[in-house]
C-alpha positions in Angstrom: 29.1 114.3 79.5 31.4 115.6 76.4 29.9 115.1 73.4 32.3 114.1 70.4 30.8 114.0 66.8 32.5 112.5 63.5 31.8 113.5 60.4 32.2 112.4 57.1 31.3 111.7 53.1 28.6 108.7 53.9 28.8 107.9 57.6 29.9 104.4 57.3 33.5 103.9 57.7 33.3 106.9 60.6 30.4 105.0 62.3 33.3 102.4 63.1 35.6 104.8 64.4 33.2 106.7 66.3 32.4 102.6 68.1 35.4 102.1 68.4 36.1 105.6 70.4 33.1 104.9 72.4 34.3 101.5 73.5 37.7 102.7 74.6 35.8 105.3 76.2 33.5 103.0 78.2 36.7 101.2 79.4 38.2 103.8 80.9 34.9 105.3 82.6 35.4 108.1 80.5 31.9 110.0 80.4 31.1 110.8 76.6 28.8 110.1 73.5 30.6 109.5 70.5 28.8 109.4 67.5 29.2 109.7 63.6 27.1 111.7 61.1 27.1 112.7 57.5 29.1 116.0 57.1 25.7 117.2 55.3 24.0 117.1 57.9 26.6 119.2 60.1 24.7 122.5 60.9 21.3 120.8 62.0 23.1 118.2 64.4 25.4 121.0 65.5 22.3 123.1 65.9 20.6 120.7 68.1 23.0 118.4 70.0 25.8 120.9 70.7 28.8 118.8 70.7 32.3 119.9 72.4 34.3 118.7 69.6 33.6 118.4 65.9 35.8 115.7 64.2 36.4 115.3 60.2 37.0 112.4 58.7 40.4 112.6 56.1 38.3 112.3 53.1 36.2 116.3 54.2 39.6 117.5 55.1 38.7 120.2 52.5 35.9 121.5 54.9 38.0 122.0 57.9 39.1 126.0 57.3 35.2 126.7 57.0 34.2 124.5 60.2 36.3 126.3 62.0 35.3 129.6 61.3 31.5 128.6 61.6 32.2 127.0 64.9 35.2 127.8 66.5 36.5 128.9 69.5 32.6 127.7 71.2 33.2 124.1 69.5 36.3 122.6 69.5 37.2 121.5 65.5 39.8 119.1 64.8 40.9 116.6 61.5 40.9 112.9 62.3 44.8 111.4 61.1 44.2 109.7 57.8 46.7 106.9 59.4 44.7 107.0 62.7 41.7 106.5 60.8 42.5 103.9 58.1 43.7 102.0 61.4 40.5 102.7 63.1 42.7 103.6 66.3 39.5 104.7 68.2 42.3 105.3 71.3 44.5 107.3 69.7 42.0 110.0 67.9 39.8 109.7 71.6 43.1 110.8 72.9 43.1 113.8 70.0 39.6 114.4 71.0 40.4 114.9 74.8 43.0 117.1 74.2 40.9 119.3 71.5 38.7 119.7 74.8 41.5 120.1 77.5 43.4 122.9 74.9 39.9 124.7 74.5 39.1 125.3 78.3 42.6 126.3 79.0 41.6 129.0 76.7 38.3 130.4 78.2 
C-alpha cells in the first residue's frame, strides 16, 4: 500500500482533495491511503506513518525547498497545481502523485 499525504494551512480544503484522490483511487483498484494533515503537524505524522509521497497544498508552496531537503530522496515531495487544486481534480494530482512514486524508484 502507497501512502500519499496532503498538507496544508488548516486541513480543510485539502481534506477534499485528499477524498477525492482516494475515491478515484478506489475506482481504479489502486492500493493507497490518502489522507490530509495540517502542514504543522508534518514531522510527527511523517515520523510515524512514513508516507511515500508528501504533497503541499498551493497556499505552503513556500515550504516546499525545506521539505525537500528534510525528506528527500527517502520521501517523494511534490507541490499540488494551484489549478488542479482549486478544481479539486483528485485524478489528475493522483496521477502527479503516481508518478512522484514511479520517478523515485527508477532512481534507487
Amino acid at each position: 500500500m502507497k501512502k500519499v499525504y496532503l498538507f496544508c494551512n488548516a486541513g480543510m480544503s485539502t481534506s477534499l482533495v485528499a477524498n477525492d484522490m482516494q475515491k478515484v483511487a478506489d475506482e481504479y483498484n489502486l492500493p493507497m491511503e490518502i489522507k490530509a494533515f495540517n502542514d504543522s503537524s508534518m514531522s510527527e505524522v511523517v515520523k510515524k506513518e512514513n508516507p511515500d509521497v508528501i504533497l503541499l497544498g498551493p497556499q505552503v508552496k513556500y515550504k516546499l525547498a525545506d521539505t525537500k531537503k528534510t525528506y528527500e530522496p527517502k520521501i517523494s515531495v511534490g507541490l499540488i497545481n494551484a489549478e488542479d487544486y482549486g478544481k479539486v481534480d483528485g485524478e489528475r494530482i493522483l496521477k502527479y502523485s503516481i508518478k512522484l512514486i514511479q520517478d523515485r524508484e527508477k532512481e534507487s
